[in-house]
C-alpha positions as CSV (number, residue, x, y, z in Angstrom):
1,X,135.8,84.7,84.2
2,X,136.7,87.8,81.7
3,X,133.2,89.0,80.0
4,X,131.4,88.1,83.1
5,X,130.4,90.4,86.5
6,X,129.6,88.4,89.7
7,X,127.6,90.1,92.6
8,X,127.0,88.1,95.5
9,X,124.2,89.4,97.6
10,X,125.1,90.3,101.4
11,X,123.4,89.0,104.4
12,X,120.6,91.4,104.5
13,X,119.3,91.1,100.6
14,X,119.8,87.3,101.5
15,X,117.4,87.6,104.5
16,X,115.2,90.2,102.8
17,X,115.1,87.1,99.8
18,X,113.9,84.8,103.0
19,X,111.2,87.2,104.2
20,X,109.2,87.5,100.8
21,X,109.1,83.6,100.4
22,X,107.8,83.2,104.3
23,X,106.0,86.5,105.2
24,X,103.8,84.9,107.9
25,X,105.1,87.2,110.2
26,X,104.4,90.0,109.2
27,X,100.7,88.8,108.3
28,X,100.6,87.9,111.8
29,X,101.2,91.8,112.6
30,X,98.9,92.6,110.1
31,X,95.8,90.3,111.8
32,X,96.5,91.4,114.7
33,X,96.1,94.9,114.2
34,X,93.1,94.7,112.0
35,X,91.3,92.7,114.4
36,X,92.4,95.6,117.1
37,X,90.6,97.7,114.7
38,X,87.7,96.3,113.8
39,X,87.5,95.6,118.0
40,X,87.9,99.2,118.7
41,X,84.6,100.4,116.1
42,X,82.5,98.4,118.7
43,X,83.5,101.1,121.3
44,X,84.0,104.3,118.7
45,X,80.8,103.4,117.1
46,X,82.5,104.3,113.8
47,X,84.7,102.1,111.6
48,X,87.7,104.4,109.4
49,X,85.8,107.3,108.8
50,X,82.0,105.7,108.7
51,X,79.9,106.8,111.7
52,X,77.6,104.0,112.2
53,X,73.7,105.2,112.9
54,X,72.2,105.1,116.4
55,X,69.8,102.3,116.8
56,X,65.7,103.2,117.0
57,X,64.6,104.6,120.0
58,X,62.7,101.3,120.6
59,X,64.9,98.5,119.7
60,X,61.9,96.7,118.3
61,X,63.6,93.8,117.5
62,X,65.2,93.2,120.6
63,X,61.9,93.5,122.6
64,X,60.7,90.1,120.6
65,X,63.7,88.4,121.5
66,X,63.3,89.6,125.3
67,X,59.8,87.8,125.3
68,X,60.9,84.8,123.4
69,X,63.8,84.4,126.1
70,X,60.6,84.2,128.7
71,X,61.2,87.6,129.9
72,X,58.2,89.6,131.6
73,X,59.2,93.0,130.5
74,X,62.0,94.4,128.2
75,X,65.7,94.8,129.0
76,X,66.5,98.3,129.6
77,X,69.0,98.5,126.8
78,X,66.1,98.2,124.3
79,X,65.6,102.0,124.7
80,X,68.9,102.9,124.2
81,X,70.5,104.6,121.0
82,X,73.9,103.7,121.7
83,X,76.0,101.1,122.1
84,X,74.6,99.9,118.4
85,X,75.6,95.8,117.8
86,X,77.2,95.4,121.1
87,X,73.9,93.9,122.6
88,X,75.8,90.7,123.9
89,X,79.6,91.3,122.8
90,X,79.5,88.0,121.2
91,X,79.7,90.0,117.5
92,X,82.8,91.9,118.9
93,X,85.0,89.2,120.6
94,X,84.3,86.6,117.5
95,X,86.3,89.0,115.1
96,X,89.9,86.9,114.6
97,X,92.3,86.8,111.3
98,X,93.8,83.7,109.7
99,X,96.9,83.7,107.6
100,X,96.8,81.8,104.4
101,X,100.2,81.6,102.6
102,X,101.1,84.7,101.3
103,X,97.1,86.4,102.8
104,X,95.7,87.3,106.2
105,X,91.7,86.9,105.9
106,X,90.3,89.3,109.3
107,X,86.5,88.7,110.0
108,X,83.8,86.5,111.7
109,X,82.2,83.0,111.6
110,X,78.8,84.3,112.8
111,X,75.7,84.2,110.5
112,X,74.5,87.3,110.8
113,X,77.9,89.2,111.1
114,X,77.4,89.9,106.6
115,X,74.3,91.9,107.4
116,X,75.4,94.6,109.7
117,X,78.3,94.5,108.1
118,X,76.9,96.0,104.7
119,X,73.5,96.4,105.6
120,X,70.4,94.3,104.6
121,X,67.1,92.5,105.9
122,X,67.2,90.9,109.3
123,X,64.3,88.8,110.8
124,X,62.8,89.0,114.5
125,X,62.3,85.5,116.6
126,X,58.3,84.4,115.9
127,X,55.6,86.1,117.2
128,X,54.3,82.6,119.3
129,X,51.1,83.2,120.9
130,X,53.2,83.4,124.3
131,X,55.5,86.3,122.9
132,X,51.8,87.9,121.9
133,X,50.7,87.5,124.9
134,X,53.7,89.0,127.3
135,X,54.2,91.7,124.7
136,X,50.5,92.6,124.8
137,X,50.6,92.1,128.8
138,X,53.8,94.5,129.4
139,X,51.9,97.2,127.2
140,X,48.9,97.3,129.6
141,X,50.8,97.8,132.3
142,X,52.3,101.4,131.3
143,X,48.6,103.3,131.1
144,X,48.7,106.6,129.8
145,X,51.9,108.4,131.5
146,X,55.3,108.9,130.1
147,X,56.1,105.6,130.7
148,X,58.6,102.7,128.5
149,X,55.6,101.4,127.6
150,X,54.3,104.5,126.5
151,X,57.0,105.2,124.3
152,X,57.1,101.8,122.8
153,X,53.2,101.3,122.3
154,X,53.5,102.8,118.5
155,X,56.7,100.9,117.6
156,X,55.1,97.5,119.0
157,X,51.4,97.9,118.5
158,X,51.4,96.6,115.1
159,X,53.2,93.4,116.1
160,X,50.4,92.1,117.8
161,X,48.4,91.9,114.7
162,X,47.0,88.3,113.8
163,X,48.8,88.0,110.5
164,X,51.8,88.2,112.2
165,X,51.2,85.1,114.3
166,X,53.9,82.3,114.7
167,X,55.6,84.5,112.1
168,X,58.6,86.5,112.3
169,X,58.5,90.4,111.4
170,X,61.6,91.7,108.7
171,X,62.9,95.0,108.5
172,X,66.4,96.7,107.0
173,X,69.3,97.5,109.4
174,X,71.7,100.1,108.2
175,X,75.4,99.4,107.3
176,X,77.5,99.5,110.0
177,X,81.2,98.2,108.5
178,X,83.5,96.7,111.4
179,X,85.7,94.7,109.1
180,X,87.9,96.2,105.8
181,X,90.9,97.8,105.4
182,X,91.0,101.5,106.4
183,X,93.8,104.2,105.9
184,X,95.5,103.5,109.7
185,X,95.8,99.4,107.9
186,X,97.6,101.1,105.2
187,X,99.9,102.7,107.4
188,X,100.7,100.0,109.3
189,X,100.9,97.4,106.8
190,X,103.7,99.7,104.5
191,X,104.9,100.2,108.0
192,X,105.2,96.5,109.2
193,X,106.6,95.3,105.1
194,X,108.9,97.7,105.8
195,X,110.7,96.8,109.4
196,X,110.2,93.1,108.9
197,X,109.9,92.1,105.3
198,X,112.2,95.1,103.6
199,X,114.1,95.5,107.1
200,X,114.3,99.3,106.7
201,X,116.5,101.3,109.0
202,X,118.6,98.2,109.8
């Protein structure tokens, strides 16, 4: 018609059109590597450029749970700085994404996964009188030499006092992020909109 310029769009811009309306694709892409990369920080003991800090020489916390788990004496781990939060793996292999319409959400259904995540209070199992009384045992056992129980006597000493009975003892954990969006995401999400969304280079 005169007065009037018609563009038709080509098979590409049509399928680029496609891709913007239905990008679950690419989201997939994206989960996937996020959840690669928040797997890997287990291992690196760092998440983008955040170090995470070495646990206590005594894992204090961990000792209480040994004894509540009816254990006689600690697991070695306990004394060990690194690995931090890979204690059972569970933290590590529950990480998965979800895609959402036109979102990805990357993280973890576990309750205490928000707390080492930004930092914060956690809580030990109770100090039962049977706890007490294998943590007060093991303790003995070490005498005076450079023993574990040596080295743990001043971290765990104060456990065993009365108030703490049936009770559970607190104490902060630092942040150690696993989860967020870091500049190797960046990269590979322009680099994934790109190729499958904006079908670059094709």
């Amino acid at each position: 018609m005169p007065g009037r310029v018609t563009f038709k769009a080509g098979a590409k811009a049509e399928r680029i059109q496609k891709n913007l309306k239905n990008p679950a694709r690419a989201l997939k892409q994206i989960g996937v590597l996020m959840v690669a990369e928040s797997q890997r920080a287990f291992k690196a003991q760092s998440f983008g450029t955040t170090k995470w800090e070495p646990r206590a020489p005594v894992n204090v916390f961990g000792i209480i749970a040994d004894f509540h788990a009816g254990r006689r004496k600690p697991l070695a781990r306990r004394f060990d700085r690194r690995p931090a939060l890979r204690d059972t793996g569970r933290l590590m292999s529950s990480i998965a994404y979800e895609v959402k319409g036109d979102m990805v959400e990357v993280g973890t259904n576990l309750g205490y996964a928000s707390v080492h995540q930004t930092g914060g209070e956690v809580e030990s199992e109770p100090l039962t009188e049977s706890v007490r009384r294998a943590l007060s045992r093991w303790l003995k056992k070490g005498g005076d030499g450079p023993t574990r129980q040596a080295l743990a006597r001043p971290a765990l000493e104060w456990v065993l006092n009365k108030k703490f009975h049936d009770k559970p003892v607190t104490a902060r954990v630092p942040a150690r992020p696993f989860v967020g969006i870091t500049s190797a995401t960046r990269k590979a999400v322009r680099r994934i909109i790109g190729n499958d969304i904006m079908e670059v280079g094709s």
